[in-house]
C-alpha positions as CSV (number, residue, x, y, z in Angstrom):
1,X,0.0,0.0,0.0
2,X,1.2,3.5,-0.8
3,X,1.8,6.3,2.2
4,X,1.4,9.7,1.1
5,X,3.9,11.2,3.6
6,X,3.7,15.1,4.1
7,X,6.1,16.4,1.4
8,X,8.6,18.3,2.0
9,X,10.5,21.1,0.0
10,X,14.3,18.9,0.5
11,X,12.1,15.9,-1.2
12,X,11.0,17.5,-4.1
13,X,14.4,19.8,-4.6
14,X,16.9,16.5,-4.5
15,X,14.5,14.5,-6.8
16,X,14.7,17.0,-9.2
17,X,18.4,17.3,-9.5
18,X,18.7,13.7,-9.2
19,X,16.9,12.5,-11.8
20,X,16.7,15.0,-14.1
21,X,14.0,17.3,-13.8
22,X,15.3,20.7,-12.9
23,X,19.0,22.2,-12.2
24,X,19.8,25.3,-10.3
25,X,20.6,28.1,-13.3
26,X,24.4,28.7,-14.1
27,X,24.8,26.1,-11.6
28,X,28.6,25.3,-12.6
29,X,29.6,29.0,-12.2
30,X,27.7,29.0,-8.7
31,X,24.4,29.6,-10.0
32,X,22.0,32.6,-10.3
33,X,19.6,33.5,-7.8
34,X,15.6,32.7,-9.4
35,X,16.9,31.1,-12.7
36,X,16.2,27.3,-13.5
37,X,17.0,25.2,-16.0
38,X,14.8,22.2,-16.9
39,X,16.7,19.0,-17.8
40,X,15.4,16.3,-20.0
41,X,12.4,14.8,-18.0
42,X,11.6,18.0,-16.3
43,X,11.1,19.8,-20.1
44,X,9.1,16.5,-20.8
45,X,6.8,17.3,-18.0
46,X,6.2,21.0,-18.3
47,X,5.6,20.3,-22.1
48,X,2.7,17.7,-20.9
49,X,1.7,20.2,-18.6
50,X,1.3,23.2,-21.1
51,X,0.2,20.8,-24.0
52,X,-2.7,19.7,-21.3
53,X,-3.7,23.4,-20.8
54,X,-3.8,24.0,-24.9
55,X,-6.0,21.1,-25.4
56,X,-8.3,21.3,-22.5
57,X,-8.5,25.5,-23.3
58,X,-7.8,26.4,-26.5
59,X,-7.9,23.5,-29.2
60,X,-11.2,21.7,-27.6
61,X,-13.1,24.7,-27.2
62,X,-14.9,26.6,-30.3
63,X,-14.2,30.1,-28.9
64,X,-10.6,30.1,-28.2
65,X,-7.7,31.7,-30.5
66,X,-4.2,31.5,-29.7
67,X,-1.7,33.7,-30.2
68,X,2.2,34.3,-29.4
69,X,3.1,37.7,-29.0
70,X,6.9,39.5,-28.6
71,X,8.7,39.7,-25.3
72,X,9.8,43.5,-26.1
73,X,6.8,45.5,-26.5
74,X,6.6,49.3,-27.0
75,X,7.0,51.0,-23.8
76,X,3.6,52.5,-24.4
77,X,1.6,49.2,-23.2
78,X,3.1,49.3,-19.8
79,X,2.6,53.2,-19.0
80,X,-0.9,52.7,-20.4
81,X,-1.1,49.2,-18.8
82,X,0.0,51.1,-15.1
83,X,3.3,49.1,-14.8
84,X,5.8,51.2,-14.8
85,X,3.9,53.5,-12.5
86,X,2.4,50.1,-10.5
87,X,4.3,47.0,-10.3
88,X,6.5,47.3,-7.3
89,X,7.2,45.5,-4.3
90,X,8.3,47.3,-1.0
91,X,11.8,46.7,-0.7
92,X,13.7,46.8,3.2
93,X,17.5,46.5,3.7
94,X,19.2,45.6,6.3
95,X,21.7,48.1,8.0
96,X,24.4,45.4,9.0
97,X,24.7,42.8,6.4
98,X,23.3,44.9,3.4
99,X,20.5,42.3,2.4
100,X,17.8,43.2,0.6
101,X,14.4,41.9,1.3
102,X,10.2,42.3,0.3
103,X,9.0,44.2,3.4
104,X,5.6,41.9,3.0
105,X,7.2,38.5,3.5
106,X,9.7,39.5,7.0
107,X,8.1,38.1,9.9
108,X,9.4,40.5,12.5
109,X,12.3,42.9,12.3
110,X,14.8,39.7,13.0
111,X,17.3,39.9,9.6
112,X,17.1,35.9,7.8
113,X,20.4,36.5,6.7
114,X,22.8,38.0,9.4
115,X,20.0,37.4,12.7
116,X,20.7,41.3,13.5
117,X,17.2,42.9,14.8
118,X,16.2,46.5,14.1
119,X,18.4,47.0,11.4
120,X,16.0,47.1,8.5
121,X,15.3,50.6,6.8
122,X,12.3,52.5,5.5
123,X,10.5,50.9,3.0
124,X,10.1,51.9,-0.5
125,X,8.6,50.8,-3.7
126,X,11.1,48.9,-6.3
127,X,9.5,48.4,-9.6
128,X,9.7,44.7,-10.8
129,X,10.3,45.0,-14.5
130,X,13.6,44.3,-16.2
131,X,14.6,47.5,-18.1
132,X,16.5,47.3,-21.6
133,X,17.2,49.3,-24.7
134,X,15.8,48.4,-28.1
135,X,18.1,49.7,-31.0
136,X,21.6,51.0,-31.4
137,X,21.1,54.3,-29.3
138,X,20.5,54.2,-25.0
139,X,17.7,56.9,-24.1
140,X,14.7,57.1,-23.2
141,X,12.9,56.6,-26.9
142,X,14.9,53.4,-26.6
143,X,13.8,52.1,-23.2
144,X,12.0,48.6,-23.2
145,X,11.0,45.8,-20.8
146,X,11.0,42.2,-20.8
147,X,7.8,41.3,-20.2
148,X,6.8,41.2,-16.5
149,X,3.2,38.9,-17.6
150,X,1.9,37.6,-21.2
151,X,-1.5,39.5,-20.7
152,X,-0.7,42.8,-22.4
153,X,0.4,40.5,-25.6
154,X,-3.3,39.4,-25.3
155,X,-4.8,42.9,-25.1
156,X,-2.5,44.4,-27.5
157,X,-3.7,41.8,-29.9
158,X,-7.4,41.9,-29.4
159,X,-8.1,44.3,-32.4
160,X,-6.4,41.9,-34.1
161,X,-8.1,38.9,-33.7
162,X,-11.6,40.6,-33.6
163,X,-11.0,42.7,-37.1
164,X,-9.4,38.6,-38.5
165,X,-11.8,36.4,-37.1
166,X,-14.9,38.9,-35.9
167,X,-15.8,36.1,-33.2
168,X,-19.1,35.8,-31.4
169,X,-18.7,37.2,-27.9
170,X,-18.3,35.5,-25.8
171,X,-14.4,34.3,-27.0
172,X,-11.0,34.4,-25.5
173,X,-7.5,34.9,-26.8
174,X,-4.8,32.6,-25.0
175,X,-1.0,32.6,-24.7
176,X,1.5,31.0,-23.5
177,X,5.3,32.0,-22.7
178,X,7.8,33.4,-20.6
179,X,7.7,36.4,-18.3
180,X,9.9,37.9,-16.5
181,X,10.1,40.0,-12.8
182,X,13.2,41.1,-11.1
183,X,12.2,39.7,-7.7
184,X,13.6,41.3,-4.8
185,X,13.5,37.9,-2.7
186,X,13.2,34.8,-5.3
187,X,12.8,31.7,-3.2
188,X,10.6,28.4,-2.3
189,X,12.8,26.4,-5.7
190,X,10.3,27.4,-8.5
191,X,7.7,28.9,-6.8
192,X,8.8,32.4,-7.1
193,X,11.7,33.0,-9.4
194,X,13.1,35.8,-11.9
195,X,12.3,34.0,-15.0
196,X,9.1,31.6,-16.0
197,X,6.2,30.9,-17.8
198,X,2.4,31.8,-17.6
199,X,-0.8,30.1,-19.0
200,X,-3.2,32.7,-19.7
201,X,-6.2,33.8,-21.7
202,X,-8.8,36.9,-21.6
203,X,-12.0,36.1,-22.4
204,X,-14.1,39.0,-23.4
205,X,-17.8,39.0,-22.5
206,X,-20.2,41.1,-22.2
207,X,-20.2,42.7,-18.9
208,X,-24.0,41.6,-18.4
209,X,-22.9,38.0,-18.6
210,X,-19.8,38.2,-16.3
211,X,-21.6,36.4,-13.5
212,X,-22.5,32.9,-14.9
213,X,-19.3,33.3,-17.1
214,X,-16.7,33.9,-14.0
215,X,-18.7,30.7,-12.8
216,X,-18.4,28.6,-15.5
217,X,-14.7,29.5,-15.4
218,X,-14.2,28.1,-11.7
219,X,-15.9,24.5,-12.6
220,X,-13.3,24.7,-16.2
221,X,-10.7,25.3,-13.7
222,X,-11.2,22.5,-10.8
223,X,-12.0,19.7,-13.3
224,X,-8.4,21.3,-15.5
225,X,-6.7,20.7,-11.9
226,X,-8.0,17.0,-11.2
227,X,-6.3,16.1,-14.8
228,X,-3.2,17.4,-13.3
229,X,-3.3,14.4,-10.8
230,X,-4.6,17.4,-8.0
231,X,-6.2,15.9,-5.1
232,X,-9.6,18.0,-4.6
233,X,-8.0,18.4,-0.7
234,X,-5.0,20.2,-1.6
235,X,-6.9,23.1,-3.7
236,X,-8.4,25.8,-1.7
237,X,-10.7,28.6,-3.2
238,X,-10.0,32.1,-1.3
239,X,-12.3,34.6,-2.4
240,X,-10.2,37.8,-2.4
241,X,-12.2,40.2,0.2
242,X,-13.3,43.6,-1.8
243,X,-10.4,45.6,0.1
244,X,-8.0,43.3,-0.7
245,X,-9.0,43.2,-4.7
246,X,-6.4,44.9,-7.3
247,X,-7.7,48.0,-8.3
248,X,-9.0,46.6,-11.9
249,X,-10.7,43.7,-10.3
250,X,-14.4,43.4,-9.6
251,X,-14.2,39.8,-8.3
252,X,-11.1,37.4,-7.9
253,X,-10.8,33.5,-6.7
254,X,-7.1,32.7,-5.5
255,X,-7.2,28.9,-5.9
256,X,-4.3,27.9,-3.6
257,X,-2.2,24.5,-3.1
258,X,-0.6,22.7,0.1
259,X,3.3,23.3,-0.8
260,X,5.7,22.1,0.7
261,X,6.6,25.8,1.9
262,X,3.3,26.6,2.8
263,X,-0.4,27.0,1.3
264,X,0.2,29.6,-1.5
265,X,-1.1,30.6,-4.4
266,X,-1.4,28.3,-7.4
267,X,-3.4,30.5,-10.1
268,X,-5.8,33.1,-9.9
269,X,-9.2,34.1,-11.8
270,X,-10.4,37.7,-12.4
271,X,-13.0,39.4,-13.4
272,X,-11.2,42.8,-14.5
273,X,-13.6,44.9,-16.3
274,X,-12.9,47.0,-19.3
275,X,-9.7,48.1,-17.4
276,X,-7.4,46.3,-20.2
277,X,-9.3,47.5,-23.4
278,X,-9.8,51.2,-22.0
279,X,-6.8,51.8,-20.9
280,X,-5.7,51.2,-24.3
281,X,-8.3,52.8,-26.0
282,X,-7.4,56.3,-24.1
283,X,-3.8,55.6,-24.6
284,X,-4.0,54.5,-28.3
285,X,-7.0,56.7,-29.3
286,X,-8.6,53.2,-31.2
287,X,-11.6,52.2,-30.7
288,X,-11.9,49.4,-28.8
289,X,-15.5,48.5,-29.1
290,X,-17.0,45.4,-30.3
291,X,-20.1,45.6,-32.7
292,X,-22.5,43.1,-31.9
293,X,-23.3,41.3,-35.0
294,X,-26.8,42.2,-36.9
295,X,-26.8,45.3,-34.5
296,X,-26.2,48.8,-34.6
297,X,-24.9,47.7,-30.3
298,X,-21.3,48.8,-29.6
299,X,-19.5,48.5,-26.4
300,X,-16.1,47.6,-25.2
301,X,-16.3,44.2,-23.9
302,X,-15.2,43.1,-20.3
303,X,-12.6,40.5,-19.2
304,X,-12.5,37.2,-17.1
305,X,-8.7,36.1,-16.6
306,X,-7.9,32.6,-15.7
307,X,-4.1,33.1,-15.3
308,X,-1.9,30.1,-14.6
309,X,2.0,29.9,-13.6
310,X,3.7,27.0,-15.4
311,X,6.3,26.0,-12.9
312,X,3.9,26.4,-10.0
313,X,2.0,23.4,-11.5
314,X,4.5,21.7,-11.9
315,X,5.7,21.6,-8.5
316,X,1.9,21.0,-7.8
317,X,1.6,17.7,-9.6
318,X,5.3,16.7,-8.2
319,X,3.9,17.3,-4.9
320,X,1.0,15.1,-5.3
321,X,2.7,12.4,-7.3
322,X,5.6,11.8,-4.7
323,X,4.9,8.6,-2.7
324,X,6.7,6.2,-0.6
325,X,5.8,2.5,0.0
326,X,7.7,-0.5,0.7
327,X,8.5,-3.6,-1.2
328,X,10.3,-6.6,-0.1
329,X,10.9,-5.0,3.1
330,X,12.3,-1.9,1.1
331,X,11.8,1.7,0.8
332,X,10.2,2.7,-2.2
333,X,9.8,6.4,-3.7
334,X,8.0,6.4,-6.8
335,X,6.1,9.6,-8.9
336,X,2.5,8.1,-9.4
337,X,1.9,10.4,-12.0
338,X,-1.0,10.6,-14.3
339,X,0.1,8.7,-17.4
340,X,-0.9,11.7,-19.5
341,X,1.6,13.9,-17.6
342,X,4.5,11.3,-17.2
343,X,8.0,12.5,-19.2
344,X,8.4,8.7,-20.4
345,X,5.5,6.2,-20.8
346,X,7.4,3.3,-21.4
347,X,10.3,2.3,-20.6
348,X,12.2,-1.3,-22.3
349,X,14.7,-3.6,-21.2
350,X,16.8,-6.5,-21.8
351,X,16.4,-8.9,-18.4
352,X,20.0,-9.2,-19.2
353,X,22.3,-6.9,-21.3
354,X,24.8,-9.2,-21.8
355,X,23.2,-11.8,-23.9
356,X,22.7,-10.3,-27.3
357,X,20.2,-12.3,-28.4
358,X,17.5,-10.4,-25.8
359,X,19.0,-7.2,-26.5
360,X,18.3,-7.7,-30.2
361,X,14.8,-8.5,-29.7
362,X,14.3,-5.5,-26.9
363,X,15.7,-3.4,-29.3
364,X,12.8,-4.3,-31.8
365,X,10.1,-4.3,-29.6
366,X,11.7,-0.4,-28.7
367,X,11.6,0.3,-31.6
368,X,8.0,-0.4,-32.4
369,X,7.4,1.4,-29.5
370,X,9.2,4.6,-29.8
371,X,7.5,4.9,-33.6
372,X,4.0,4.4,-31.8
373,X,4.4,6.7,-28.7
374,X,7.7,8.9,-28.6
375,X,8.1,8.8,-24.8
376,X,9.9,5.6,-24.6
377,X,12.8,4.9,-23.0
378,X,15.8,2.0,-23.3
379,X,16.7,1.3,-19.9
380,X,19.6,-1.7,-19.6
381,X,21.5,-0.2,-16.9
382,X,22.2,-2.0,-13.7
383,X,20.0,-5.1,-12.5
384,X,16.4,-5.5,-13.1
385,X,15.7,-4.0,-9.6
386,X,17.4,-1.3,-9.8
387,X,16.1,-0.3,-13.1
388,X,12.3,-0.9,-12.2
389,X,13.2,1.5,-8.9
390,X,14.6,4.1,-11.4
391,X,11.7,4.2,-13.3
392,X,9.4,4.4,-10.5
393,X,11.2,7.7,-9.3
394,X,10.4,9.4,-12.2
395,X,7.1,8.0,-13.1
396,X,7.0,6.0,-15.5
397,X,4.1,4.2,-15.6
398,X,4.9,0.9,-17.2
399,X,7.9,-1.1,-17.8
400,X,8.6,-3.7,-20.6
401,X,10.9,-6.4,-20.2
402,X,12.2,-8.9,-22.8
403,X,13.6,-12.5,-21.2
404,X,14.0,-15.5,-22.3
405,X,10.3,-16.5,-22.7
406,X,9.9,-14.0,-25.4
407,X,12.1,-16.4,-27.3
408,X,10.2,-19.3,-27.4
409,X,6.5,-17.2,-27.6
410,X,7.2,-13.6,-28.2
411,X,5.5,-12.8,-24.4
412,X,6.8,-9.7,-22.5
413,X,6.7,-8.9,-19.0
414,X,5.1,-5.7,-18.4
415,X,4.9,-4.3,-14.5
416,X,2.7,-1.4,-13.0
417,X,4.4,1.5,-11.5
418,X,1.7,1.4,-8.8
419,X,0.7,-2.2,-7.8
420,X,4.1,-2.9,-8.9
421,X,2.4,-6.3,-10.3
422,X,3.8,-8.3,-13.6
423,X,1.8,-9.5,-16.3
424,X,2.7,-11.3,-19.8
425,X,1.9,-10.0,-23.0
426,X,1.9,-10.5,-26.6
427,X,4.3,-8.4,-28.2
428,X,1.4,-7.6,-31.0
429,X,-1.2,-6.3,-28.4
430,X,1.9,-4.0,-27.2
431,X,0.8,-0.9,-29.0
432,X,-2.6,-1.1,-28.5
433,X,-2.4,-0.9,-24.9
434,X,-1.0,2.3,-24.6
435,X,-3.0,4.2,-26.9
């Protein structure tokens, strides 16, 4: 029987490095604070991940367009977007030791770094965005930022898709792709970190619908998290109190997750208004509006964001997958991850490496494999034990192993990640069972 033991943040950090998943950024030159790099099976898993979210929001729905706008955009959309004016933190140092930290997450005027008390100074506001210049000449015609969200590509691009397409309202524009925010205190592995990548789509509507809409968008959400492998008792719904809302929101749900650090924010839904499109319309001097077809009806349409961080789902399904159990008297830790989200699927063997005959034939029935599925893996390294324990650690749901049986009758063993049980099959009924 499998023991889901409370997780912790050393659990998930040492699996990653040690299998594969995710390395520390510039890691041979000492790294660089809130920069990660995703290894083999970790970009495997984030690509499930995102390719989940396309399918399930964009590609299965009628009323979905997707788009991919630039990183560097005019300066204009973030004055008219209230970023560059906005997006700050409040930023404390420390007297003694010279740390910088975000005022909001101190507990007490105790320093982390030095354990001085008192030392901390005034706060003030330290805008997030990473500055650049675009073009051979520094000033301030020149000045750019990378991206601190992918929602303003959305926005920018709504005139686009509406004079293109001229969709029925209600419809949303999705994208997906990196952001960046020069965070004063990066820290809890991926959770908060200078560089990452967001899930998110606008959905205009119009603003007498917004209620059943932002509705329909919570149920799209919870049944988008239990495909993630989420248990319904890790995800918490905290409906953001009316003082607390951001100044373009009307209504926002926080759905939160039990990390490993601490129940924290996982995504978030909003119901922002015409904030977006107005703001651009005042800034642009474009219309914005949409004409209702057959209809003389113009206004400009209202917005319900579901916004999603990439890497915090991740660590959200590695969270829930990690389990420990034991077998033969031994330890086990294995990823029971849903199959859909799992970097390899199948992974094939030799019962002995040595003995070329059973290497040829693995190497056939890999190869049939590989054509039919992609994920699949040759795994001959080390005894069958060890290999089966490998593959358990980083989820792989099924293993395939060629012996001397499949000789004589052309039977494989195949054993469940899970129950850990072994059962024969044809090599011809192979494919099938992984479709």
């Amino acid at each position: 029987m499998s023991n889901k033991k409370l997780v912790s943040m050393e659990d998930i950090v040492s699996l990653c490095k040690r299998r594969g998943f995710i390395f520390q950024g510039s890691e041979i030159y000492g790294g660089l604070a809130g920069t990660w790099d995703f290894g083999p099976l970790g970009v495997a898993l984030k690509r499930n991940i995102m390719d989940l979210w396309w399918k399930t929001f964009v590609e299965d729905r009628e009323d979905m367009y997707g788009v991919d706008a630039a990183i560097l955009m005019d300066q204009k959309v973030w004055q008219a977007s209230g970023h560059t004016a906005t997006f700050t933190d409040p930023l404390v140092e420390c007297s003694n030791c010279h740390s910088r930290f975000r005022a909001d997450h101190l507990e007490g005027d105790k320093c982390p770094t030095c354990g001085k008390t008192g030392t901390f100074s005034e706060a003030k506001q330290f805008n997030m965005m990473f500055q650049t210049n675009v073009g051979s000449v520094a000033d301030e015609n020149s000045i750019s930022y990378l991206r601190p969200e992918t929602a303003q590509g959305i926005f920018t691009n709504y005139k686009n898709v509406v004079d293109s397409f001229y969709p029925d309202l209600p419809f949303g524009i999705a994208q997906q792709g990196k952001a960046f925010r020069n965070e004063i205190s990066p820290r809890d592995f991926v959770f908060r970190s200078r560089e990452f990548e967001q899930m998110e789509i606008e959905y205009f509507i119009d603003p007498k619908d917004w209620e059943k809409l932002f509705d329909a968008w919570v149920k799209d959400i919870e049944k988008f998290l239990s495909d993630l492998g989420l248990p319904e008792s890790s995800v918490h719904k905290l409906e953001v109190p009316k003082d607390d809302l951001a100044h373009y929101s009307k209504r926002t749900i926080d759905f939160e997750f039990d990390f490993p650090h601490k129940r924290d924010e996982l995504l978030g839904l909003a119901y922002r208004t015409d904030f977006d499109l107005m703001n651009i319309q005042n800034a642009s001097g474009k219309s914005m509006e949409y004409t209702v077809k057959g209809t003389s009806t113009k206004f400009v349409p209202h917005v319900i964001e579901p916004s999603f961080g990439v890497e915090r789902a991740i660590m959200a399904v590695l969270v829930s997958a990690y389990t420990e159990d034991e077998v033969n008297g031994e330890k086990r830790t294995y990823l029971k991850l849903p199959a859909h989200l799992a970097p390899v699927k199948i992974a094939v063997s030799p019962l002995l490496k040595n003995k070329p005959e059973l290497v040829t034939k693995a190497r056939e029935v890999y190869d049939m494999l590989k054509k039919q599925h992609g994920a699949v893996m040759w795994d001959d390294n080390g005894n069958i034990g060890k290999r089966y324990r490998r593959q358990d650690e980083i989820g792989t749901p099924e293993c395939v192993v060629i012996d001397f049986q499949t000789l004589e009758d052309d039977t494989v063993t195949v054993r469940d990640r899970d129950t850990t049980e072994q059962k024969r099959v044809n090599i011809i009924e192979l494919p099938g069972q992984y479709r």
